[in-house]
N, C-alpha and C positions, 0 to 999 in steps of 0.2 A: 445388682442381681435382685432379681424379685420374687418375693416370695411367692413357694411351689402351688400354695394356696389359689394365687391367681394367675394362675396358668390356665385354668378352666374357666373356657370361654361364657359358661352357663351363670358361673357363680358369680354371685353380689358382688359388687363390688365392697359394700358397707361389711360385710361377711368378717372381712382380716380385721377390721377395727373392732367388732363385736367381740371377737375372741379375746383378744388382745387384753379389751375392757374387761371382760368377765374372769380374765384368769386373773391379773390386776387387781381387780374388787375381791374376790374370793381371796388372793394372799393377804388380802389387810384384815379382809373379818377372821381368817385362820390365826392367823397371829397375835389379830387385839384378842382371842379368847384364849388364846395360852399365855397370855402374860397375864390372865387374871390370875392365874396359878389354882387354879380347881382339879387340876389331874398333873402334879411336879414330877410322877414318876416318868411320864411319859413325853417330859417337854423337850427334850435331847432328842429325839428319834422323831419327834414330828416337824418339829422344825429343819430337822435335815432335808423330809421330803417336801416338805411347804416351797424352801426355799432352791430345791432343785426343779419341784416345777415352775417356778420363777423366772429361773434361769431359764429353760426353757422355752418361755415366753420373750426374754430378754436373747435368746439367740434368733428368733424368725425376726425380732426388731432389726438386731445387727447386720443381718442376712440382705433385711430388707433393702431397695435402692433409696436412698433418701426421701426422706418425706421434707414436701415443703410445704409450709402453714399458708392460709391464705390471705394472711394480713401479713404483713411490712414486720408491723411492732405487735409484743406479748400481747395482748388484750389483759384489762386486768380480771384474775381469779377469785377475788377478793380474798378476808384474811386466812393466814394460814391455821390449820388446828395447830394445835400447841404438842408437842409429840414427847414432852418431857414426864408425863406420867407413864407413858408405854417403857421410855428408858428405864426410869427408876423401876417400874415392875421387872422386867428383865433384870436389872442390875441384882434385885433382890432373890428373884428365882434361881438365876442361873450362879450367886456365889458361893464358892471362891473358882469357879472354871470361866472367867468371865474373859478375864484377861488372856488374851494369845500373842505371839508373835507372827510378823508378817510383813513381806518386804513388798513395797509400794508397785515397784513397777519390774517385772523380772528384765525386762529388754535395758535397763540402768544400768551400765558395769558397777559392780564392785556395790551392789547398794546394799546398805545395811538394813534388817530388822528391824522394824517400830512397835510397838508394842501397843497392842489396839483392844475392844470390848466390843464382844458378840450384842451387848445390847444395846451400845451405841451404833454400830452399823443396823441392828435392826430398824430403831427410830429414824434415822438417817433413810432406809428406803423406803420407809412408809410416807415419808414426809416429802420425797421424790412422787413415790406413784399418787401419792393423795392431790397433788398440783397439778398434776396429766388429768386425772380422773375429774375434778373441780371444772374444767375445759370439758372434758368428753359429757357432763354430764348440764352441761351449757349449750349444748348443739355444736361447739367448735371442736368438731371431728379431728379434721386434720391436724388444727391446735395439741390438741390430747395426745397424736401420734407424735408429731412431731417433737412435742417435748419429752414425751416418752423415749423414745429411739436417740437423743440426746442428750440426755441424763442416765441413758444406758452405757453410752460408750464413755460417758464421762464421770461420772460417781456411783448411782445405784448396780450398775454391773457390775464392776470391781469392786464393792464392798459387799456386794452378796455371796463375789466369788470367794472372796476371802473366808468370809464367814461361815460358807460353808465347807471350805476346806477344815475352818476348825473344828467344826460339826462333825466333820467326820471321820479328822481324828481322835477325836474326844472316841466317838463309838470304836474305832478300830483298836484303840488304848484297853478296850474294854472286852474288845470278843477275841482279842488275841491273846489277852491276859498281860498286858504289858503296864506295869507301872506307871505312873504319868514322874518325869523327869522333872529335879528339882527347878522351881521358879528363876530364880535368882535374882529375886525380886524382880521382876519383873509386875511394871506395872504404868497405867496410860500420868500418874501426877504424884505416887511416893511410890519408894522403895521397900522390901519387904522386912527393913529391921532385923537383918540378918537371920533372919528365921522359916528360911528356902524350906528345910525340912517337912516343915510341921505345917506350911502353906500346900507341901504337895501331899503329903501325907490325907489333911480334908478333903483337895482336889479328887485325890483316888477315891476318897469314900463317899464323894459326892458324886459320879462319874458310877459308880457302884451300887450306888443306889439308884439314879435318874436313869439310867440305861439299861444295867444287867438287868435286871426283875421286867422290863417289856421287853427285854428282846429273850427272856426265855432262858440268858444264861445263866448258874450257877458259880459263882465264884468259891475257891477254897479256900 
């Protein structure tokens, strides 16, 4: 199926990679400047919508009829940026709500929960689109789509989706007034020391402070 985009007979054909590029390029400069953490009350609520216009962009890919590169083999992108300081800024921003659960794949019977980090999937798809973008900004067009559109249905998609499902339970936690549920310990490499409580207890008041106050709610 192809995108509705080029249905019109008028339109560029370079038109759907351009967008593609630009919404692409905008989510990495959005993102590297909220992990500087210059504005933390408001990093919950922007990263919801950062990351759903993302998706977005990652459903006209899906949508799209395959893209195929015009070389055989990857061409080399040379090296990769290092995305382990964007982690660590997130890891430090966003704790103790860092950690979620989330089950891999729903169509898996019977699959259990893993227990994953909103700011490892974030460096994880900046480190996706910044390999597409490396290509697009090489002149290998097709290169850039094509690996884009398959690093969508294979890792950056589903870890965006994920993440923002947790995003947005974090905010629903918050405008519905609902306590965030003990940990139990949950966590991506230790456990919480039996001290679920007092783990979720910060989580609330971290989630209370990053949320309610931008989005205008009052808490009692």
């Amino acid at each position: 199926m192809s995108d509705a985009t080029l249905h019109n007979a008028t339109q560029n054909p370079n038109d759907f990679a351009v967008s593609i590029s630009d919404s692409i390029e905008s989510f990495i400069v959005a993102v590297t400047e909220v992990a500087k953490g210059d504005e933390p009350d408001s990093a919950v609520p922007f990263l919801l919508l950062e990351i759903s216009q993302l998706l977005l962009t990652g459903g006209r890919l899906g949508a799209h009829e395959d893209i195929v590169p015009d070389e055989r083999y990857e061409p080399d992108s040379g090296p990769e940026p290092d995305a382990d300081e964007l982690r660590e800024q997130f890891a430090r921003l966003l704790d103790p709500v860092d950690v979620y659960s989330e089950v891999f794949d729903p169509y898996v019977p019977r699959s259990e929960p893993v227990a994953c980090r909103i700011s490892d999937d974030l460096a994880d798809i900046v480190t996706d689109l910044r390999h597409g973008l490396a290509h697009y900004k090489a002149g290998r067009v097709s290169e850039a789509l094509w690996w884009w559109q398959f690093s969508y249905l294979t890792n950056w998609g589903p870890t965006a989706s994920a993440a923002l499902r947790a995003l947005q339970s974090l905010v629903a936690h918050v405008r519905l007034d609902q306590p965030l549920d003990a940990l139990d310990g949950l966590d991506t490499d230790s456990d919480a020391g039996g001290d679920e409580e007092r783990l979720a207890e910060e989580a609330g008041k971290v989630m209370a402070a990053e949320i309610a106050g931008p989005l205008g709610i009052r808490r009692a």
